[in-house]
N, C-alpha and C positions, 0 to 999 in steps of 0.2 A: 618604344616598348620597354627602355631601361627603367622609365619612369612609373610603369604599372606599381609597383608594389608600393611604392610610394601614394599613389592614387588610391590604391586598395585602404592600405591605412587612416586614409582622411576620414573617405564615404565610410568606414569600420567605425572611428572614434568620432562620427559628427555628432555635434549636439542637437535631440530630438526635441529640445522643450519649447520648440512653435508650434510642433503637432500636439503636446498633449496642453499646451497653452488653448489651441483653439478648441480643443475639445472639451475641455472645462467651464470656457465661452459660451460654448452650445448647453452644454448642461444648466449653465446661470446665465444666462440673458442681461444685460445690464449690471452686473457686478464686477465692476474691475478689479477689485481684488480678492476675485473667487482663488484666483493662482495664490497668492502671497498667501490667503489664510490658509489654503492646503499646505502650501510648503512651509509654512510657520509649526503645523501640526507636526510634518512632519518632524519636523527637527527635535520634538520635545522627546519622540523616540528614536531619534536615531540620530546623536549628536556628534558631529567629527570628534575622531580621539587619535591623538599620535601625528598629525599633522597629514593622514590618508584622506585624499579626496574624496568623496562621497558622489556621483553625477547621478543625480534625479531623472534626468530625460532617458539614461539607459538601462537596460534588464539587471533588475537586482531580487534576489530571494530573502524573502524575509521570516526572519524564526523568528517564532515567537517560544516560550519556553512559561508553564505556569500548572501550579497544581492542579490535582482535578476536584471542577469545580470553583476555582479560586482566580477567573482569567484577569477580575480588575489587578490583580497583584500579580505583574507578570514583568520577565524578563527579554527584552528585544534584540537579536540581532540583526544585522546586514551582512550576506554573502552579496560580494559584487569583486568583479576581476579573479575571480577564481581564490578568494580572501576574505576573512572577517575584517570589515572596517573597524580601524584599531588594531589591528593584530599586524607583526611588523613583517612576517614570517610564510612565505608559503614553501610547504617541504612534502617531496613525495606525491605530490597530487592528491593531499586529503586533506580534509580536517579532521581533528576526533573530538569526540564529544567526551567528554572526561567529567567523574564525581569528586568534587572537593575532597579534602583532607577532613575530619569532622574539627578538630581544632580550629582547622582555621575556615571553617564554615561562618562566616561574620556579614552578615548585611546582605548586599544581591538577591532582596525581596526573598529573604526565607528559602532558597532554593539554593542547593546545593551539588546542581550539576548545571555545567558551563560548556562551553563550545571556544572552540581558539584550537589555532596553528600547533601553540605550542604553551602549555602551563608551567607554575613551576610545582604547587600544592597538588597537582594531581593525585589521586589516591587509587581508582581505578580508571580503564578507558572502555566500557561497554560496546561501544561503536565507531565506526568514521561514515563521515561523508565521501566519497571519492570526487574528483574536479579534474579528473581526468580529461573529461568529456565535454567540460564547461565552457566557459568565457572566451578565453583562448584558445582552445581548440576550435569554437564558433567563430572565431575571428581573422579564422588562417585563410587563407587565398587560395579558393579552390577553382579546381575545371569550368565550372559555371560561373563563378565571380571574373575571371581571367577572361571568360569571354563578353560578361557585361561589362568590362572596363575597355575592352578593345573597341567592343562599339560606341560606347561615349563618348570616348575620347579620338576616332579615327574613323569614322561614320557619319558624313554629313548630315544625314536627315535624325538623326538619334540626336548631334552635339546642338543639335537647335530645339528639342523639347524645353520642355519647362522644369527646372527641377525638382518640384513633386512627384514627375513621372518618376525621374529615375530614384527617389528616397521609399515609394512604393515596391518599385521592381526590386530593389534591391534589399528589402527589409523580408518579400517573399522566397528569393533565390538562396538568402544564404539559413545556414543552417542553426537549429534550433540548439543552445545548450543543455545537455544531459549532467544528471547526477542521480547518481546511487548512493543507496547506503547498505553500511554491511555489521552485522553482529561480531564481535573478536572474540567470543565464544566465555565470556567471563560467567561469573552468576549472578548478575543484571541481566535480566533478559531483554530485549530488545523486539517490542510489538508495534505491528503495523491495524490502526484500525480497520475495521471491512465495512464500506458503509452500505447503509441501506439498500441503496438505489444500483450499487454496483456490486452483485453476486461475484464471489471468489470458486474459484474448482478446487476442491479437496483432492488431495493426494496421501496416500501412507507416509504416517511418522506426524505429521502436522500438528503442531500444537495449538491449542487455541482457548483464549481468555475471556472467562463471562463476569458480568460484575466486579467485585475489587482484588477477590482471591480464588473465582472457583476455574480451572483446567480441566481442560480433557484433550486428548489424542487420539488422533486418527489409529486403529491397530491394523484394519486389514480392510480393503475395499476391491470391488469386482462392478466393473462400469457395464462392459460387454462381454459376458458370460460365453462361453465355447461349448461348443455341443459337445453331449457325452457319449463316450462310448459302452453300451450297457456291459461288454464284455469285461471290462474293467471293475464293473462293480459288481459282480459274481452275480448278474442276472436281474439285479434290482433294477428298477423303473427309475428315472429319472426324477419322479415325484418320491417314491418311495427314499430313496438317499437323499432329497433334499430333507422332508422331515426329518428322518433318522437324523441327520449332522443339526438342527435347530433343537430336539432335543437334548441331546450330548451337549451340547452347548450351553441351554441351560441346565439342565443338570450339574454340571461340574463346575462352569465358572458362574452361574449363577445370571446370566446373560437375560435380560430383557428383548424380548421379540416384538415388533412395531411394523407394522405394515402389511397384515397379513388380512384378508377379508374372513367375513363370518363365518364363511366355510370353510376357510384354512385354517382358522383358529380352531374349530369345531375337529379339524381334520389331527392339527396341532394335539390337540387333549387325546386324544383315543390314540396317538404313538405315543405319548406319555406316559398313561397311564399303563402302556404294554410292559414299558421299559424299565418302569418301576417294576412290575412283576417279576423279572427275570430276575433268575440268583444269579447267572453269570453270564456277564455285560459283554462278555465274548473281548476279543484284541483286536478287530478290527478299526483303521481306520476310518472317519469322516473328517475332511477337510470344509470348508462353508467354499473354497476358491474351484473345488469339481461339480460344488452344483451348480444349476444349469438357470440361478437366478439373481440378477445385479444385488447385490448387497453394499454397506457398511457397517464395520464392528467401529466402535469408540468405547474408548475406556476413562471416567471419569475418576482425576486423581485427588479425592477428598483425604483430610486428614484423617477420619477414622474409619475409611475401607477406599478400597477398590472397585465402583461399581461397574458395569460391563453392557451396552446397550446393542442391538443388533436390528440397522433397518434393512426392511424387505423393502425391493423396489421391482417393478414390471417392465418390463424394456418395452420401449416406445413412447411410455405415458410419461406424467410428469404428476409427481406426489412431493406431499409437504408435510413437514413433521415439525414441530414446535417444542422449542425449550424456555423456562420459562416458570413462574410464582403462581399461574392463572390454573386452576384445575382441571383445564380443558388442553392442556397442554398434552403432548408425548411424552417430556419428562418431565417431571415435578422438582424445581429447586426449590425448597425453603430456607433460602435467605436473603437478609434485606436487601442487600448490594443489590440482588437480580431482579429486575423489571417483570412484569406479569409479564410479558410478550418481550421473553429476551433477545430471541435468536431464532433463524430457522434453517433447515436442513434441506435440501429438496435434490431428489432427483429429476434431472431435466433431460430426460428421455432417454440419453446415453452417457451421462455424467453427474457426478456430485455435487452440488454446491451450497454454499455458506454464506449468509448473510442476515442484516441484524436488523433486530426492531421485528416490527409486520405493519402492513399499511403502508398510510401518512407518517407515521411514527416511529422515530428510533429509539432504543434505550439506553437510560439515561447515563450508563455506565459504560456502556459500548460493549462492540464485540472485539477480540483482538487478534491477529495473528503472529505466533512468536516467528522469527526470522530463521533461528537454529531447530533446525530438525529435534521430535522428542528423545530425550537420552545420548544427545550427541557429549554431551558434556561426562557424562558416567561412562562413554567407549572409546573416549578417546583419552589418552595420558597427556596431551599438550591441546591446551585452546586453538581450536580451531575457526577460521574465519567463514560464517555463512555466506551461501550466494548472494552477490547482489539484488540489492532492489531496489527497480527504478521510481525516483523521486517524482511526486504529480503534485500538481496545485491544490492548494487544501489539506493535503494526506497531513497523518495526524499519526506521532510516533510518540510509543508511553514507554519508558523507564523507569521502573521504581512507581512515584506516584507523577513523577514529573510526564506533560506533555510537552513536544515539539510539535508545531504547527506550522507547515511551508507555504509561503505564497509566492504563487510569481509574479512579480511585478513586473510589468511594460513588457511583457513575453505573447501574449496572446492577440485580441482583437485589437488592443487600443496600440501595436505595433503592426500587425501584420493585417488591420480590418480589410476589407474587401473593397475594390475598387467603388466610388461615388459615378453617380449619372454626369456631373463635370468631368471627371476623370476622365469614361468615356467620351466623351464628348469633346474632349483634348486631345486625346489619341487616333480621333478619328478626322482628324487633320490630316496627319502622317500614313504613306500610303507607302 
C-alpha cells in the first residue's frame, strides 16, 4: 500500500498518444502520417519556449487571442500543468491577463494584451485566470482513485485485465480540471459572450454588450410577482395600480412599454390621458415591484441620453421581444455595429432570459455579458474582484477589441468517450 501514490502518479502522468494515435487512424484510413502532419501543425502554433515541455497526448487549454474579425491574425497560447507553456513562473494559482505598455507595444500580431504568469511591461491587469481548480488539483489522489489503485494492483481478477480497461476506467473516475475567470474591477471591462443556442437568466445590475459600443443594464426585474394586498393600496384593484405605476413611469422617465396586448394598450391610453389631465399628480407612491405582474426595466446607456424600456410579461407563458436594425423589432437600434436581429429577450414562464442572434443565426458582433455588476466601479473606492466564472469549451471573452477563445483539448470524448462493443466484450470475461 506504501507504493500506491507512486502508482497513482504514473497512471496520472501516462502518455495518451496511442489512443489519440489510433483515433486519427480511424479518421484517415491508410495515412501513416495522418499523426506527424497533425502534430507538425501543431507545432507551427505552439512552439516549445524556455525549455517547458509541451505533452500532446494530455489535457491542455488552448487561447487563442485576436481582433474582432481579424482571426487569420491571431495570438496562441497553451495552458497545460496549471501554466503558460514558456512562462517559468506559476504563482498564487492564477494567471493574469495583462495590457502591454503602449511604448512598448511592438510586434505580437498587433495585439496588445498578453496572458503570462508574470510580465514585466504590464500597464494594466483586467483579469486572471484562476488554476486553482486545474491540472493539479485534477491530478491529486483521491477516495475513488486510492480505491482503483487497490484493486489493480491487489485484486487478482482486475491485475489480469488488459490495460485499456484500466486507461478507460480511469480517465472516467478521476476528475475533470476547472478554471475560472475573474474581472479585478479596472476600466477594461471583461465580457463573456452569450451564445445563441445557450439562453443566459438575467439578474439586476447585469450589464450587457450589443454590437461594438452599445450597453444596457438590467435596472429592476420581477420574475414571480406576490400577490397584493388591496388594503395596501387604498382600495385600488390590482389592475388599477398596475397601470397607474406604467404610466408614471412613462411619464417621468420617459420609459417604453412592450408587451402589453391590444387591450392593454387601449387600456394603457385612457390612464394616460387621465393623468395628464390632473393638475395634481398627488405624492403618492407606485413601485412596478407591488404590481402583480412579471416585469423587466433596462436602461440603455447611449452617449447622448438615457433611454429606459419596460417589458410586460404573463406568468406562465413564454414571450420574446427583439433588439435589433430590423423594423419589426421591440427596440429599434440604428447603428451599423448592430445586426437586424441582434439579441432577444424572453420570458420563459418564470424567468428572464438573454440571448443572441434569432434563428439559425447569430449576430455578427455578438451579444456580451460584462462580468462586474453595472456601477460597481463608480461605488466602490478600491477595485474590486467580480464573481467567478467558470471557464467552457468554446466560450469567448472580449477586452477592449481583443477576443480570447478557450478550447479544451483532450478534455472531452476523445479522453473520456464511451466504452466500445470490444470493450464490452472484454469486460465481460471478468466475472
Amino acid at each position: 500500500m506504501n507504493n500506491l501514490p507512486l502508482m497513482a502518479r504514473s497512471i496520472t502522468l501516462q502518455d495518451n498518444s496511442t489512443m489519440i494515435e489510433e483515433k486519427q487512424q480511424q479518421n484517415h484510413p491508410g495515412d501513416k502520417n495522418s499523426t506527424q502532419k497533425g502534430e507538425m501543425t501543431q507545432q507551427v502554433l505552439t512552439p516549445r519556449k524556455g525549455g517547458n515541455d509541451f505533452n500532446r497526448g494530455s489535457p491542455f487549454v488552448k487561447i487563442s487571442i485576436y481582433k474582432q474579425h481579424q482571426m487569420s491574425n491571431q495570438k496562441i497560447y497553451i495552458l497545460q500543468d496549471d501554466k503558460i507553456i514558456g512562462s517559468n513562473q506559476v504563482s498564487k494559482n492564477e494567471i493574469s491577463i495583462f495590457r502591454r505598455k503602449k511604448n512598448q507595444n511592438q510586434g505580437d500580431n498587433n495585439i496588445d494584451i498578453g496572458l503570462n504568469s508574470q510580465e514585466a511591461n504590464a500597464d494594466q491587469i483586467p483579469c486572471k485566470i484562476s488554476t486553482e481548480f486545474g491540472f493539479r488539483h485534477s491530478s491529486r489522489i483521491t477516495p475513488q482513485i486510492l480505491c482503483f489503485l487497490s484493486l489493480k494492483y491487489f485484486h487478482a481478477k482486475f491485475k489480469s485485465m488488459p490495460s485499456n480497461i484500466f486507461e478507460h476506467i480511469h480517465q472516467f473516475i478521476k476528475e475533470r480540471p476547472i478554471f475560472y475567470i475573474q474581472d479585478c474591477g479596472t476600466a477594461l471591462k471583461t465580457l463573456v459572450r452569450i451564445q445563441k443556442e445557450s439562453p443566459r437568466i438575467m439578474e439586476e445590475n447585469n450589464s450587457y454588450l450589443i454590437g461594438a459600443d452599445f450597453y444596457f443594464h438590467v435596472v429592476q426585474l420581477n420574475s414571480v410577482p406576490k400577490s397584493i394586498d388591496n388594503k395596501k393600496k387604498d382600495q385600488e384593484s390590482p389592475i388599477e395600480y398596475f397601470f397607474q405605476t406604467l404610466v408614471r413611469e412613462n411619464e417621468k422617465f420617459g420609459a417604453r412599454i412592450h408587451g402589453l396586448t391590444k387591450e392593454e394598450q387601449e387600456v394603457f391610453q385612457v390612464y394616460l390621458q387621465e393623468y395628464r389631465k390632473l393638475k395634481k399628480k398627488g405624492r403618492k407612491q407606485y413601485q412596478l415591484l407591488n404590481t402583480d405582474r412579471p416585469f423587466l426595466k433596462i436602461q440603455f446607456d447611449t452617449p447622448m441620453s438615457r433611454q429606459i424600456a419596460i417589458f410586460i410579461g404573463k406568468a406562465g407563458s413564454v414571450q420574446t421581444f427583439k433588439i435589433g436594425r430590423s423594423q419589426d423589432c421591440d427596440i429599434i437600434v440604428n447603428m451599423n455595429t448592430v445586426s437586424r436581429k441582434q439579441t432577444q429577450i424572453k420570458f420563459n414562464k418564470n424567468q428572464w432570459e438573454i440571448c443572441d442572434g434569432e434563428g439559425t443565426r447569430q449576430s455578427a458582433n455578438g451579444t456580451w455579458q460584462s462580468l462586474q455588476p453595472y456601477g460597481q466601479t463608480l461605488l466602490e473606492t478600491q477595485p474590486k474582484q467580480s464573481v467567478p466564472h467558470l471557464i467552457e469549451d468554446k466560450m469567448e471573452v472580449k477586452i477592449c477589441e481583443n477576443i480570447f477563445k478557450f478550447e479544451m483539448i483532450n478534455f472531452g470524448v476523445s479522453k473520456k468517450r464511451k466504452l466500445t462493443n470490444a470493450l464490452y466484450q472484454e469486460l465481460a470475461q471478468y466475472e
